[in-house]
TORKOL-4160 file (C-alpha; in steps of 0.2 Angstrom, whole numbers, padded with zeros to 4 digits, m for minus):
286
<pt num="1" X="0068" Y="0050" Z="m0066"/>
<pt num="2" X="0087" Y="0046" Z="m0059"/>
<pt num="3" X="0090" Y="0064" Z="m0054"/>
<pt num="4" X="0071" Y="0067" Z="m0045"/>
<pt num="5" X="0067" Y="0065" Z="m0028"/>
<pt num="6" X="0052" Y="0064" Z="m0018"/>
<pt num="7" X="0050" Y="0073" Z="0001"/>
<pt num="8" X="0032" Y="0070" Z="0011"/>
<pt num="9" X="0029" Y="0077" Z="0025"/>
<pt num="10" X="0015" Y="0080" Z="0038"/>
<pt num="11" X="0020" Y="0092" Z="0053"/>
<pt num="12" X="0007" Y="0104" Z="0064"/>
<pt num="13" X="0000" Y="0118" Z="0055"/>
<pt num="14" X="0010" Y="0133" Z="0057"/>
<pt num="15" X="0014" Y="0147" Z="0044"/>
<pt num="16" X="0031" Y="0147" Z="0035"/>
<pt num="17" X="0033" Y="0127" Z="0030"/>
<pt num="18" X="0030" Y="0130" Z="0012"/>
<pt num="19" X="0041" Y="0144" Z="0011"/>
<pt num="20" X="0054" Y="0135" Z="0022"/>
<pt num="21" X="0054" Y="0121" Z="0011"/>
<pt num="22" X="0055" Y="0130" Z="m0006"/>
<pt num="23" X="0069" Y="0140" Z="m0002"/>
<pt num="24" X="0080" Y="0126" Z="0006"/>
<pt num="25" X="0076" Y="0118" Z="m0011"/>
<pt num="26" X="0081" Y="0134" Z="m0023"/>
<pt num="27" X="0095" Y="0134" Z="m0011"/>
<pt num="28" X="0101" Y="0119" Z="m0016"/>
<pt num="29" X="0099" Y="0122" Z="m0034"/>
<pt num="30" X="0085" Y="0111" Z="m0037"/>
<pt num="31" X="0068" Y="0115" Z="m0046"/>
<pt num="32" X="0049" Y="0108" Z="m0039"/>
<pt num="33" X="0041" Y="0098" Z="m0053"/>
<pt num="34" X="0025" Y="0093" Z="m0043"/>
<pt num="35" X="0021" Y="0101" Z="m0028"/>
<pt num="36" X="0003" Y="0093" Z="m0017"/>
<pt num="37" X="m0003" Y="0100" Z="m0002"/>
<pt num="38" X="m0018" Y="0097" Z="0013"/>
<pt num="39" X="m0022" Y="0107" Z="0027"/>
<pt num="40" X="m0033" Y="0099" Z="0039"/>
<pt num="41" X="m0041" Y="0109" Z="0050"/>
<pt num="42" X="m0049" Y="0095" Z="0060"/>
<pt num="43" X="m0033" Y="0089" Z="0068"/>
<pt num="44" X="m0022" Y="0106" Z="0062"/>
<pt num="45" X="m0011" Y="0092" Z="0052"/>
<pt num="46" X="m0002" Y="0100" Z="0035"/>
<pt num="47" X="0003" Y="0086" Z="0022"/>
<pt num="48" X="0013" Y="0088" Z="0006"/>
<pt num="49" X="0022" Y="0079" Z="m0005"/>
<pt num="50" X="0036" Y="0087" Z="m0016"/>
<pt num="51" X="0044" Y="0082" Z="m0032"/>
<pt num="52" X="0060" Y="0090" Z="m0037"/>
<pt num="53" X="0075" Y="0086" Z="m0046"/>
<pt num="54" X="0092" Y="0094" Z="m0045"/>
<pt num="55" X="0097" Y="0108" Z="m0060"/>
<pt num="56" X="0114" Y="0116" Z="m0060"/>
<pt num="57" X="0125" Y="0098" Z="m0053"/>
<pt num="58" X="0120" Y="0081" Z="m0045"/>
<pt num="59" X="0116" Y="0084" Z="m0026"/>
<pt num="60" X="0121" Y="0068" Z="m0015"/>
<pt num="61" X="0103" Y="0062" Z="m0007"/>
<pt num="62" X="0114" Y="0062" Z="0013"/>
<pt num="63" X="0119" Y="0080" Z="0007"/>
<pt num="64" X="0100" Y="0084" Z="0004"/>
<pt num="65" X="0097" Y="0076" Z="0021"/>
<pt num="66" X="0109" Y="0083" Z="0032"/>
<pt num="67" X="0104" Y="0101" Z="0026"/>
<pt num="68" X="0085" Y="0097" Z="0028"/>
<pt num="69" X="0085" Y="0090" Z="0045"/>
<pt num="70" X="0088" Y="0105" Z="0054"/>
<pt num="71" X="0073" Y="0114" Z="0047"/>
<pt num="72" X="0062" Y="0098" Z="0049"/>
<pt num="73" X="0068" Y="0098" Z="0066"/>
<pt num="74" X="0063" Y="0118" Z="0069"/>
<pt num="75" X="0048" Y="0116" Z="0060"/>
<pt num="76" X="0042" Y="0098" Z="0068"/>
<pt num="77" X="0042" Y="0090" Z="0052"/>
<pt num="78" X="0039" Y="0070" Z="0051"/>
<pt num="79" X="0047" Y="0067" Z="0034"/>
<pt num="80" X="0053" Y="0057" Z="0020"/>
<pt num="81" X="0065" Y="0060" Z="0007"/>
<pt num="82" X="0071" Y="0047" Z="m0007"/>
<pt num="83" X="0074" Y="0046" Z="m0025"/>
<pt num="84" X="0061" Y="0043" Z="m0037"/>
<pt num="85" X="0069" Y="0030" Z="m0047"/>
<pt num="86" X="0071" Y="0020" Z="m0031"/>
<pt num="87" X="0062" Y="0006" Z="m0030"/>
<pt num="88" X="0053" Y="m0001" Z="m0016"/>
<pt num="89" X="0054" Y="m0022" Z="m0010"/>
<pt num="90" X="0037" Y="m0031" Z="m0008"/>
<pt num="91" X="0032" Y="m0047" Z="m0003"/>
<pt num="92" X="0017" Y="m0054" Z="m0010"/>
<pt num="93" X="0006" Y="m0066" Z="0003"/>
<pt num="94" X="m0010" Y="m0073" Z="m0007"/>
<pt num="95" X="m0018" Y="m0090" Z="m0002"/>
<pt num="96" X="m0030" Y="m0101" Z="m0014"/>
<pt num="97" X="m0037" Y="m0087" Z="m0023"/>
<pt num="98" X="m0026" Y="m0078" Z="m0036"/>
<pt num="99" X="m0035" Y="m0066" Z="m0045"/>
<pt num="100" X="m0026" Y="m0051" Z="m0036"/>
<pt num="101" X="m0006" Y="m0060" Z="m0036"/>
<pt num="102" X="m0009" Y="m0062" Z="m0056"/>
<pt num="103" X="m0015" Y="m0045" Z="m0058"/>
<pt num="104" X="m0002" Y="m0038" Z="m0048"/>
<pt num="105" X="0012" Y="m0050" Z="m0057"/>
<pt num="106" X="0005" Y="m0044" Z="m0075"/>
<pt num="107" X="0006" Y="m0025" Z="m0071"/>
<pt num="108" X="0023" Y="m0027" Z="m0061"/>
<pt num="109" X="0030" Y="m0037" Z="m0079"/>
<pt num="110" X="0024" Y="m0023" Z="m0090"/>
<pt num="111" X="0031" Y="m0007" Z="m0077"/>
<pt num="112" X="0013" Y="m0001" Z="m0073"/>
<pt num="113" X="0018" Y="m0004" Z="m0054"/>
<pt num="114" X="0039" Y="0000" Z="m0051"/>
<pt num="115" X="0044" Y="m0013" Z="m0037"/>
<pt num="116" X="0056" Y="m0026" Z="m0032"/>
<pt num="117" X="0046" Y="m0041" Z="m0029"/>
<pt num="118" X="0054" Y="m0052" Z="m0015"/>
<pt num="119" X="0045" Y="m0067" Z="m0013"/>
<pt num="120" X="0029" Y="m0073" Z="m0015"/>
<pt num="121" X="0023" Y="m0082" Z="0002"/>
<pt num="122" X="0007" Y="m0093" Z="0003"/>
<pt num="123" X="m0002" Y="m0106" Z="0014"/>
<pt num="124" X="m0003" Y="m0116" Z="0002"/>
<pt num="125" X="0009" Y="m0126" Z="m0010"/>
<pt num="126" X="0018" Y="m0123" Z="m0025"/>
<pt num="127" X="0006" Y="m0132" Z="m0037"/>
<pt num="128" X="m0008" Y="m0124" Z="m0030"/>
<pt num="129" X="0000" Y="m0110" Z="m0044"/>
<pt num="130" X="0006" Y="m0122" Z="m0056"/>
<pt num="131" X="0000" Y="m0115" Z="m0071"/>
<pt num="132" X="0008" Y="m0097" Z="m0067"/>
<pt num="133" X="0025" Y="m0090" Z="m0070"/>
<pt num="134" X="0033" Y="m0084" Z="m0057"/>
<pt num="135" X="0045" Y="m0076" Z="m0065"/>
<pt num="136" X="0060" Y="m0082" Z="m0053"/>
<pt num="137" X="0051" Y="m0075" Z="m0039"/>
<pt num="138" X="0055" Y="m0083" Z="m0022"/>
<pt num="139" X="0039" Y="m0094" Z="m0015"/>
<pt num="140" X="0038" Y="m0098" Z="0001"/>
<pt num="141" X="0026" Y="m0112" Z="0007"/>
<pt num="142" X="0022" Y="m0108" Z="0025"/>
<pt num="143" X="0006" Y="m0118" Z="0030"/>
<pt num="144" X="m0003" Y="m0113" Z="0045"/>
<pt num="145" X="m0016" Y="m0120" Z="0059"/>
<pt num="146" X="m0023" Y="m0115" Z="0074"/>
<pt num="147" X="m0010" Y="m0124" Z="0084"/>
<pt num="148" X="0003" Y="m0116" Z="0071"/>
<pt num="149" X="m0002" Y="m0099" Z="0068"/>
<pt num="150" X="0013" Y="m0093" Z="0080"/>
<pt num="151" X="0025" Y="m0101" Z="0073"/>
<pt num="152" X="0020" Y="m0098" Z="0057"/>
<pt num="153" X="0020" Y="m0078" Z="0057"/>
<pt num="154" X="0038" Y="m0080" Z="0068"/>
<pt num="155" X="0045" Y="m0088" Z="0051"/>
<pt num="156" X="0037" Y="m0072" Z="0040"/>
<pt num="157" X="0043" Y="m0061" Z="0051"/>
<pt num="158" X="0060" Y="m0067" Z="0047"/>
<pt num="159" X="0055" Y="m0068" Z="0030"/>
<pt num="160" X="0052" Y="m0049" Z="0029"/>
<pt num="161" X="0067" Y="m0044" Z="0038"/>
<pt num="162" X="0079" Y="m0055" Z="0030"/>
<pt num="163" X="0075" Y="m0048" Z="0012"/>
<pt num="164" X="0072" Y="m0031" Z="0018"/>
<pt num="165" X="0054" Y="m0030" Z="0012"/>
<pt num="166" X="0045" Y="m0011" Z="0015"/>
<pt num="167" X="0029" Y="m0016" Z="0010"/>
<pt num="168" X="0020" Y="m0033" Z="0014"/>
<pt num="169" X="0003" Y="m0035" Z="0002"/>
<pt num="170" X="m0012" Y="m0046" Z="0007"/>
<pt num="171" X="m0017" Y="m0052" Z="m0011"/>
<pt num="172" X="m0031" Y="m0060" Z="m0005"/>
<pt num="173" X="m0021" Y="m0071" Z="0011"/>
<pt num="174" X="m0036" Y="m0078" Z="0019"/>
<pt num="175" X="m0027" Y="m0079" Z="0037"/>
<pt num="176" X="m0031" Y="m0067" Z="0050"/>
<pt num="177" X="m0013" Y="m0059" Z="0055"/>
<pt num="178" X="m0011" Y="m0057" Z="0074"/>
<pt num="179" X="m0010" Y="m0042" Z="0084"/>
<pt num="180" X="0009" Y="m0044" Z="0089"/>
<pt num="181" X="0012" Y="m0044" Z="0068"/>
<pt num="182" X="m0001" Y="m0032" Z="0062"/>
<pt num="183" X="0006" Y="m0022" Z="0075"/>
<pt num="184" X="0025" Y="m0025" Z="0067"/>
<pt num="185" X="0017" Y="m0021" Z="0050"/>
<pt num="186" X="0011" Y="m0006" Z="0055"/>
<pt num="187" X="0010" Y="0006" Z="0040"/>
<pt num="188" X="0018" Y="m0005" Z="0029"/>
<pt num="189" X="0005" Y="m0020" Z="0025"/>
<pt num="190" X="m0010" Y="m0018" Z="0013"/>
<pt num="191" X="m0024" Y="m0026" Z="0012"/>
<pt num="192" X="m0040" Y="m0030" Z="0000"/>
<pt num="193" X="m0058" Y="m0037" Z="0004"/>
<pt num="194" X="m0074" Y="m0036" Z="m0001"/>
<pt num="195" X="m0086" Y="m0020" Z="0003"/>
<pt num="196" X="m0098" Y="m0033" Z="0010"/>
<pt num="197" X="m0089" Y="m0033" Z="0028"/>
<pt num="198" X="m0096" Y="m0032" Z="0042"/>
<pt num="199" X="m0113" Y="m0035" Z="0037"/>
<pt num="200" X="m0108" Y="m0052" Z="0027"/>
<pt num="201" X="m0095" Y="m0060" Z="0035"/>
<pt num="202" X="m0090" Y="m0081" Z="0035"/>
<pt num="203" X="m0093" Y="m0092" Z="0018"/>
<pt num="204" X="m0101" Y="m0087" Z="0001"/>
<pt num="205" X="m0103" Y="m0068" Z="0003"/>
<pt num="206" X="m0106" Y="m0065" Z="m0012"/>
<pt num="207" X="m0119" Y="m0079" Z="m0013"/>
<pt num="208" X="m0127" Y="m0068" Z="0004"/>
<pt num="209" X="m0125" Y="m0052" Z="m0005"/>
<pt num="210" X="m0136" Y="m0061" Z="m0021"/>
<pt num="211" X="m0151" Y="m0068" Z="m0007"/>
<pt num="212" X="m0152" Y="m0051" Z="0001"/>
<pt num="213" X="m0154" Y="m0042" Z="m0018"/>
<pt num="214" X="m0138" Y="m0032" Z="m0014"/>
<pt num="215" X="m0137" Y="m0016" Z="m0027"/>
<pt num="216" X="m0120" Y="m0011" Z="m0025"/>
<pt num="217" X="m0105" Y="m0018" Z="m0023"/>
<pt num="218" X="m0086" Y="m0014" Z="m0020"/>
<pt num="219" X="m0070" Y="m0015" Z="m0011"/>
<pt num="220" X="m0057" Y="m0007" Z="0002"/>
<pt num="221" X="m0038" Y="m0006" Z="0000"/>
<pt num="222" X="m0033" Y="m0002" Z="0017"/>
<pt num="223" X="m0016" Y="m0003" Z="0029"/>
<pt num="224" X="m0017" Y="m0016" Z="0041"/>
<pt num="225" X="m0019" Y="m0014" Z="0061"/>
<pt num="226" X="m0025" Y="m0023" Z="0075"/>
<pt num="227" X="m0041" Y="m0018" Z="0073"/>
<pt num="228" X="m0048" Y="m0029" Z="0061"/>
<pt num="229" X="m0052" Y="m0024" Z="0043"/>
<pt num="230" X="m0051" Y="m0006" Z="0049"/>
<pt num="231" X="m0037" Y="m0001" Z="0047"/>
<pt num="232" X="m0035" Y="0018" Z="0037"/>
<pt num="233" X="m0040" Y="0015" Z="0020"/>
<pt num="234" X="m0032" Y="0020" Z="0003"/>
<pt num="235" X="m0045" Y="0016" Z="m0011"/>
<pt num="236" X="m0060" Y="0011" Z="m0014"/>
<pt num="237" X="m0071" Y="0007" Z="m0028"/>
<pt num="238" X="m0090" Y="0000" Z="m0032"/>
<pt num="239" X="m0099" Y="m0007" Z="m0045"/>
<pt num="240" X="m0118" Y="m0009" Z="m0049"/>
<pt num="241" X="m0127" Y="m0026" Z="m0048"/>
<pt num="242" X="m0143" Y="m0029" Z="m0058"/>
<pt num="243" X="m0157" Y="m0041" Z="m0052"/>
<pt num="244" X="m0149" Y="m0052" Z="m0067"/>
<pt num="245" X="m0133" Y="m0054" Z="m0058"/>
<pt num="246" X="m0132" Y="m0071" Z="m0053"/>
<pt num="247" X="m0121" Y="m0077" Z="m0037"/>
<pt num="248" X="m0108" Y="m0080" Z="m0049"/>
<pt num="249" X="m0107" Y="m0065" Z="m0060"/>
<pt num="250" X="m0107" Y="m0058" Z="m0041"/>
<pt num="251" X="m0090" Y="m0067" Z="m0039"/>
<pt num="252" X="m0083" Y="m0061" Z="m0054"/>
<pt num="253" X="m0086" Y="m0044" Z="m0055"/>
<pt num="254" X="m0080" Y="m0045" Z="m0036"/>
<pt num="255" X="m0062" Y="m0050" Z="m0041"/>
<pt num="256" X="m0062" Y="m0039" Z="m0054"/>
<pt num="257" X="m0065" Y="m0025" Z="m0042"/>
<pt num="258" X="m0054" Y="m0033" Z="m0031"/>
<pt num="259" X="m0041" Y="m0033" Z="m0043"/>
<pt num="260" X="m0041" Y="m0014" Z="m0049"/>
<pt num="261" X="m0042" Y="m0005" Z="m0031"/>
<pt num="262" X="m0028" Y="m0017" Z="m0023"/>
<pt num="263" X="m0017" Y="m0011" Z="m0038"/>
<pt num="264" X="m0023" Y="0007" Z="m0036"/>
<pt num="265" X="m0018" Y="0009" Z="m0017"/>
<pt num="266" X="m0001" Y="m0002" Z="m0020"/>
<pt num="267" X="0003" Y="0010" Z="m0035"/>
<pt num="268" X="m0001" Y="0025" Z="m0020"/>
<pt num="269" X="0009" Y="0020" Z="m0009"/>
<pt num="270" X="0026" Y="0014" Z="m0019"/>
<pt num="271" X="0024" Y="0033" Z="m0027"/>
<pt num="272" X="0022" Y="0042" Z="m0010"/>
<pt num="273" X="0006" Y="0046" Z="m0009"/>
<pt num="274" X="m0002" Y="0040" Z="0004"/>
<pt num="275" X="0000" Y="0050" Z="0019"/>
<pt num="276" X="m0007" Y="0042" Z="0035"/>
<pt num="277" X="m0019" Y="0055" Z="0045"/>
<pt num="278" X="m0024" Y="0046" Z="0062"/>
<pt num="279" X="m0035" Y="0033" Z="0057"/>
<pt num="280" X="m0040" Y="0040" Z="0039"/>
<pt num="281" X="m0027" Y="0043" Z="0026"/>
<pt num="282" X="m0021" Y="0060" Z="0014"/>
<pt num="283" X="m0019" Y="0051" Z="m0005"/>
<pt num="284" X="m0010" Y="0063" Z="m0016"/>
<pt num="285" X="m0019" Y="0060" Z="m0033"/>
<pt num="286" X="m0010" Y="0062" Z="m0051"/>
């Protein structure tokens, strides 16, 4: 995938933006190999996300950019162009829990999800993980309290911008981020919780979930905003409970959901295909 390149964009609707598009393309001797698009009538929004790679000789990417702009600019594209093969840099914040970070690691090793992990940041120590691999990953211990919380998110902050992390994942971090973070974050942090939100909220969910006879159970992948645990979401998923389930093989089945609908919506967004729609979101499926 070293020659392909990926271009998403979202503009009003108007006619002529497929066309536009496709011709600069051809023009510049590339070939579409995937080719999505959404209309939404509701907000009059047009989304799409383009792969292409170049045929006849190598195009420089600021050559591709500096020949789109213009028609993005006629056309009032918001848009995106990158190669393919590049990868994207994600920091990894989990807390007592690890369920997600070791699913996350696992598919990272095995190239199921492409990315350059920065560093793994926790509020709690080292040897809380001691019987996992990190692989060389950076870890970055940064205990937090009421008094602290300030401080805290000032020193991630840095931590983001220092190792030019795009993506910040919530792997189950049991801190609520603040507004002036979350809105910092905005559009590239994702996180995971449980379905049973809000009508479950504080300690033992699960176990609330068991004494209320719950049927169904699931989770949400969604970008985090200020608004708390509403954010636009990217996957979800559920799971059905028999009146055999115990509060335990609530828990378990919970981070196993958890697990596969966190790497769902990262695997989304690393590959370009989450657009964000107001407070909804456009995902480009395989």
């Amino acid at each position: 995938m070293s020659d392909q390149f990926i271009l998403r964009l979202s503009s009003p609707n108007r006619p002529g933006i497929v066309a536009a598009v496709s011709t600069f393309l051809f023009e510049q001797g590339c070939n579409i190999l995937e080719a999505q698009q959404f209309d939404d009538t509701e907000s009059n929004t047009f989304f799409a996300r383009i792969v292409f790679n170049t045929v006849s000789s190598a195009v420089p990417l600021d050559a591709l950019k500096a020949g789109f702009s213009p028609i993005a600019e006629r056309l009032s594209l918001s848009w995106q162009l990158r190669p393919r093969s590049q990868k994207r840099c994600v920091m990894i914040l989990v807390s007592r829990f690890d369920h997600c970070l070791v699913d996350l690691l696992y598919r990272w090793r095995t190239g199921e999800i492409d990315m350059g992990i920065t560093g793994i940041v926790s509020n709690y120590p080292r040897d809380t993980y001691e019987h996992l691999d990190l692989d060389g990953i950076p870890f970055h211990y940064l205990p937090v309290s009421k008094e602290t919380k300030h401080e805290q998110e000032e020193k991630l902050w840095e931590l983001v911008k220092a190792t030019g992390t795009e993506l910040v994942v919530l792997a189950r971090y049991m801190q609520i981020l603040s507004d002036k973070l979350s809105t910092r974050l905005s559009g590239k942090c994702i996180n995971i919780h449980h379905s049973f939100l809000p009508g479950f909220k504080g300690a033992k969910p699960y176990h609330q979930a068991h004494e209320r006879g719950v049927k169904l159970m699931g989770a949400t992948a969604h970008y985090v905003t200020a608004d708390l645990d509403e954010g636009p979401i990217i996957e979800q998923d559920v799971e059905r409970i028999s009146h055999a389930d115990s509060p335990a093989d609530l828990v378990r089945k919970g981070r196993d959901i958890e697990r596969r609908v966190l790497a769902r919506a990262l695997a989304f967004h690393l590959e370009d295909r989450v657009l964000v729609n107001k407070n909804r979101t456009v995902v480009f499926r395989d």
